[in-house]
C-alpha positions in Angstrom: 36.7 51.6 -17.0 39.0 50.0 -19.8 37.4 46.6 -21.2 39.2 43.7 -20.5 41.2 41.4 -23.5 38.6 39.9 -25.5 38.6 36.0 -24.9 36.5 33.1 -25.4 34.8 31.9 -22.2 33.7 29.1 -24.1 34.3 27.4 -27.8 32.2 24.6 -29.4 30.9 23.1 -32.5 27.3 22.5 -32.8 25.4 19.9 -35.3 26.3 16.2 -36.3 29.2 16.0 -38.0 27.9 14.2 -41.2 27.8 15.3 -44.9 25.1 17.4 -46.3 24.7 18.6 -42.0 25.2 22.1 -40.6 27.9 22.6 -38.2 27.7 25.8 -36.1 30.2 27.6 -33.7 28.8 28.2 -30.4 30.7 30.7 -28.4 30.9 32.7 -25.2 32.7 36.0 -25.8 34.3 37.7 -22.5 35.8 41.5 -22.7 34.3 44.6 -24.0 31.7 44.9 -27.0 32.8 41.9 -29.4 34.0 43.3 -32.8 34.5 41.4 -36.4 36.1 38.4 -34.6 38.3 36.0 -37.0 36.5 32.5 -37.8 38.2 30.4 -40.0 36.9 26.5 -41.0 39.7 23.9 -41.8 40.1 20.7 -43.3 43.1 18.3 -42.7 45.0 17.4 -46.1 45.5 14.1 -47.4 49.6 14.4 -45.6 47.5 14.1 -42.4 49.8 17.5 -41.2 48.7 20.3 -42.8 45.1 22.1 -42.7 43.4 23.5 -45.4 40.9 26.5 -45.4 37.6 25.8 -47.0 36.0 29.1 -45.3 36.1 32.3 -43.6 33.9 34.7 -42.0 31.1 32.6 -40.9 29.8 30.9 -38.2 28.2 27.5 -40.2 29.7 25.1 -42.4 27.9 22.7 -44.4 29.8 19.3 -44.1 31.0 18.3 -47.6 31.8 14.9 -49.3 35.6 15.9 -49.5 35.3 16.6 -45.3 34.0 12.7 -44.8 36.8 10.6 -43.4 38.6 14.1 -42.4 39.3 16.3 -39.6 37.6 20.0 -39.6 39.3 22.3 -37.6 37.7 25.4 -36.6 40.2 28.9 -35.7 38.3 31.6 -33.4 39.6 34.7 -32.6 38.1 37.2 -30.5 38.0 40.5 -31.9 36.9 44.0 -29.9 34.9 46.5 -31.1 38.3 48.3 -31.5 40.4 45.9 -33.3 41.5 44.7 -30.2 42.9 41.0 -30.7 42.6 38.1 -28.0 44.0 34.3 -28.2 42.9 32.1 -31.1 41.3 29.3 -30.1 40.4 25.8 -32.0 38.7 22.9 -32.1 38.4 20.1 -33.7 35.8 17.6 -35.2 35.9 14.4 -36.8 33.1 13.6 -39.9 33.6 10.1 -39.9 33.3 8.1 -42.8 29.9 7.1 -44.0 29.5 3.2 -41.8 27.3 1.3 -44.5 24.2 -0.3 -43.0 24.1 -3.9 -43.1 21.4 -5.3 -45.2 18.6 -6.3 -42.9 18.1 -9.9 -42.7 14.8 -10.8 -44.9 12.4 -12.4 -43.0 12.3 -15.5 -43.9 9.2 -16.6 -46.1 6.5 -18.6 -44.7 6.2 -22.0 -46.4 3.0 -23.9 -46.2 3.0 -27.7 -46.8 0.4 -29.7 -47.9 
């Protein structure tokens, strides 16, 4: 029996996407014992076109201040046990910029007239 291609059944990203937060990739791998699959994390440059990588190898990012306003872009490559490659896949995430709060109305103060 020859394993199939290895492929992604699934590809998400998991966690708020807010600074200081933990994304995580959730996957379902399809075709043979997975190997050292290829995970790369992204962020889109200030042209708006290109991507830049801010890391490899690992399967959570911590959102940081330079990613706020930005697109991540997570790579996935499947990877059998024997080197195998399938199709990259990606996704991508938008950490929006931080919305301040309006400042809640003070209640007003009670008056007491005499």
């Amino acid at each position: 029996i020859k394993p199939g291609l290895p492929q992604l059944k699934t590809l998400q990203i998991a966690g708020e996407p807010q600074k200081g937060n933990i994304l995580e990739v959730a996957v379902e791998y399809f075709g043979g014992e997975q190997g050292e699959s290829i995970i790369e994390w992204s962020r889109n440059a200030a042209d708006g076109r290109n991507f830049d990588v801010v890391a490899k190898q690992t399967k959570k990012y911590i959102v940081q201040q330079e990613d706020v306003g930005r697109l991540l872009k997570l790579s996935y490559t499947p990877v059998r046990k024997d080197g195998v490659q399938g199709e990259v896949k990606t996704r991508l995430i938008e950490i929006p910029a931080a919305t301040s709060s309006p400042e809640p109305t003070p209640e007003p103060t009670p008056t007491t007239e005499q």
